[in-house]
C-alpha positions in Angstrom: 70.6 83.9 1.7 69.5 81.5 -0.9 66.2 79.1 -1.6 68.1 76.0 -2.0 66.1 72.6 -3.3 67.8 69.0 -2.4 67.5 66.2 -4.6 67.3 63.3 -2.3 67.0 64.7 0.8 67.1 61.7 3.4 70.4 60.1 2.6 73.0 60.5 5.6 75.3 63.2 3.5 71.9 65.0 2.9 70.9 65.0 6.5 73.8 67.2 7.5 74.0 69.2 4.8 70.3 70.2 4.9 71.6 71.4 8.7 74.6 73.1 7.5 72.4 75.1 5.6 69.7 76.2 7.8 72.3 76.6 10.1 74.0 79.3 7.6 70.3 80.9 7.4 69.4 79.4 3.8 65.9 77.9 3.0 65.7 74.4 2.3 63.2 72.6 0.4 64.4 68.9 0.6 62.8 66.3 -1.7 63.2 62.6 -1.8 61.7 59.5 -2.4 60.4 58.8 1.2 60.0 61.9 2.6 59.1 60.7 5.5 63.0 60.1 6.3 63.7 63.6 5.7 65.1 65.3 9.2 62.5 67.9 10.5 64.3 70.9 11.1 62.2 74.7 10.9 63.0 76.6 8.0 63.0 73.2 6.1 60.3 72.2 3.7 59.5 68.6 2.8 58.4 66.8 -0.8 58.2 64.1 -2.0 60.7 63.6 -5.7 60.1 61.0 -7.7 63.4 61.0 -10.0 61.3 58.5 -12.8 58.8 62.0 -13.7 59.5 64.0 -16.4 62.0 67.1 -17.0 58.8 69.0 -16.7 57.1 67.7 -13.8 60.7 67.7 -11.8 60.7 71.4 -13.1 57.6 72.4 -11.2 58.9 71.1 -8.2 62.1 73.0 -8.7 59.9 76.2 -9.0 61.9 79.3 -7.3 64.8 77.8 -6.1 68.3 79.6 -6.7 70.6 76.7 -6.0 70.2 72.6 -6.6 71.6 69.9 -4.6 72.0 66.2 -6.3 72.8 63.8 -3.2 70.3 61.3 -4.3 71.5 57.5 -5.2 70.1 54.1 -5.1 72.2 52.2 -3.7 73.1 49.9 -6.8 69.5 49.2 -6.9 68.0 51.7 -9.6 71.8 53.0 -11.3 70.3 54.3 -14.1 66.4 55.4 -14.0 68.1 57.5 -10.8 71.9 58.0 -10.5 72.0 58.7 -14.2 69.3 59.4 -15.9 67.5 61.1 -12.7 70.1 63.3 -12.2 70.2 64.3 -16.0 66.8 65.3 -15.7 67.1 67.4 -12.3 70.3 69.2 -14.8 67.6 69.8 -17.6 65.0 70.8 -15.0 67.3 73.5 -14.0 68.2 74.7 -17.4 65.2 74.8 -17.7 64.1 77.3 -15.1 66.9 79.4 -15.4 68.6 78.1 -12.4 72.4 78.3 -13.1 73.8 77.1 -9.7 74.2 73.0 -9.1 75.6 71.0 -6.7 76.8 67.3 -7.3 77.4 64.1 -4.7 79.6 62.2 -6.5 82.7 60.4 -5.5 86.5 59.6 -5.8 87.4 58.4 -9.2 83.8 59.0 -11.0 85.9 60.1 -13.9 88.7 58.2 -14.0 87.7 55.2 -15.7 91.0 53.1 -15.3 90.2 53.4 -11.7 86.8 51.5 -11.4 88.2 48.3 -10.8 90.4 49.3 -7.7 87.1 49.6 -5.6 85.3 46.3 -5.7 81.6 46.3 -5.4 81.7 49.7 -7.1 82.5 49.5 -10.7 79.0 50.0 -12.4 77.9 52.7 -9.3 81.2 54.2 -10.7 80.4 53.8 -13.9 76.5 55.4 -13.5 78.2 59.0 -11.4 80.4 58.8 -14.6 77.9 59.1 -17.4 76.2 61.8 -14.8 79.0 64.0 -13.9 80.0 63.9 -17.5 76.8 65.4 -18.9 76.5 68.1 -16.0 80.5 69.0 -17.5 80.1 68.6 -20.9 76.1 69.0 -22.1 74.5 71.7 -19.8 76.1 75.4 -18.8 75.4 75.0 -14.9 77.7 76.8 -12.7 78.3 73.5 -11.5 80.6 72.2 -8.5 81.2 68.2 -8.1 82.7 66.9 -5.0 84.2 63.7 -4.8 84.6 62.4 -1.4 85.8 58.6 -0.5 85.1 56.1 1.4 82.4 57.8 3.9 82.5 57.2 7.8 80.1 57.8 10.2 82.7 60.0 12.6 82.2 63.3 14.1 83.0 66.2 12.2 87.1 67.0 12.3 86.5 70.5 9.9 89.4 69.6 7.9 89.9 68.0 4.4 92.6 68.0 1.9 91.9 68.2 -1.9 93.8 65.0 -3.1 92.8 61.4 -3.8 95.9 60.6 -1.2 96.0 61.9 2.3 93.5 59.6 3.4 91.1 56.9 2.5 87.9 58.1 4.3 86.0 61.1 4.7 83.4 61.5 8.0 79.8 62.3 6.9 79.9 65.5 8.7 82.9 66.9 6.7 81.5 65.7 3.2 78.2 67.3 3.9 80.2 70.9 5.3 81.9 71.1 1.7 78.3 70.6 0.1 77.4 73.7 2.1 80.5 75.5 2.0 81.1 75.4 -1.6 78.2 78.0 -2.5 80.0 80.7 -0.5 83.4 80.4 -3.2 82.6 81.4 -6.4 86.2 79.7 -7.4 84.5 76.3 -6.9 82.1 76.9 -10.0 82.8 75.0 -13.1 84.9 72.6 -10.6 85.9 68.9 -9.6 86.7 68.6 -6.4 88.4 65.4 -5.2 88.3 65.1 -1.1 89.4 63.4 1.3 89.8 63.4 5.4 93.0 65.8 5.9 94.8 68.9 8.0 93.3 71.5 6.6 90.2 73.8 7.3 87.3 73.6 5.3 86.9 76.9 4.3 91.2 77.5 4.0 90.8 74.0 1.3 88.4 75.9 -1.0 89.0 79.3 -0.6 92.8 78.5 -2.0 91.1 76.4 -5.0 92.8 77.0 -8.3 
């Protein structure tokens, strides 16, 4: 099983993946902001992030993991000290430590630009997961996976997604966070975008068959 580290550990997608995890017998160090909001679950350790530090000081918190989560956002409130540039840090931080596996939160249509303005309210959060996932593709050589869910709904888990941007125009928490997790089993889902939404098939059927 792996050592897994969380960036921004007590956000709703986070909650459930950090149990997904334990529940699959991984170790969890979760970090965030307010730790204090992070769920308390045994086998899972607690620490507080600040994404503002340095590559370095990020690095030593990072310290023996084998796999990195990014599920950390502002909200619109800090786009690019956090979504962006945080993130780009937690990438270098990795690179730095020799940690090749990483794990991105992003959503439907972060790349496709022409598609900002469809989802009001959304454009410059868009446009910040953009500039991120583009640099974890392009500028670093992380066995990265980004998933890109919808519209998220707080719903019980159904364990079944499809892989387009069409069969549906929500995804339940539960689901979104069970791909985070499930991805790391499938060495197919390295150097991967995955675009998700709710669906008919099974989790692990949807990315064992990925391409």
């Amino acid at each position: 099983m792996s050592k897994v580290f969380i960036v921004g550990g007590s956000g709703r997608v986070a909650t459930e993946l950090i149990k997904d995890l334990v529940a699959a017998g991984h170790s969890v160090k979760a970090a965030a902001r307010h730790p204090e909001n992070i769920v308390k679950l045994d086998g899972v350790t607690v620490d507080k992030l600040d994404l503002h530090a340095s590559v370095d000081d990020i690095a030593k918190q990072m310290q023996d993991s084998d796999i990195i989560y990014f599920t950390a956002g502002s909200r619109g409130k800090d786009l690019i000290q956090t979504d962006v540039l945080g993130a780009i840090k937690t990438m270098k931080a990795a690179e730095k430590l020799g940690i090749k596996r990483y794990v991105m939160l992003s959503s439907m249509y972060s790349l496709d630009i022409d598609k900002f303005n469809s989802i009001p309210g959304l454009e410059d959060y868009l446009a910040a997961k953009f500039f991120a996932d583009k640099f974890l593709m392009d500028s670093t050589n992380l066995d990265y996976t980004i998933v890109q869910p919808t519209s998220l709904v707080e719903e019980a888990a159904t364990g079944k997604i499809a892989l387009d941007n069409t069969t549906s125009d929500k995804n339940t928490i539960p689901d979104v966070a069970q791909v985070l997790a499930d991805v790391i089993k499938y060495p197919n889902t390295e150097k991967k975008v995955i675009p998700m939404t709710g669906g008919n098939t099974p989790i692990d059927e949807a990315l064992s068959s990925l391409k």
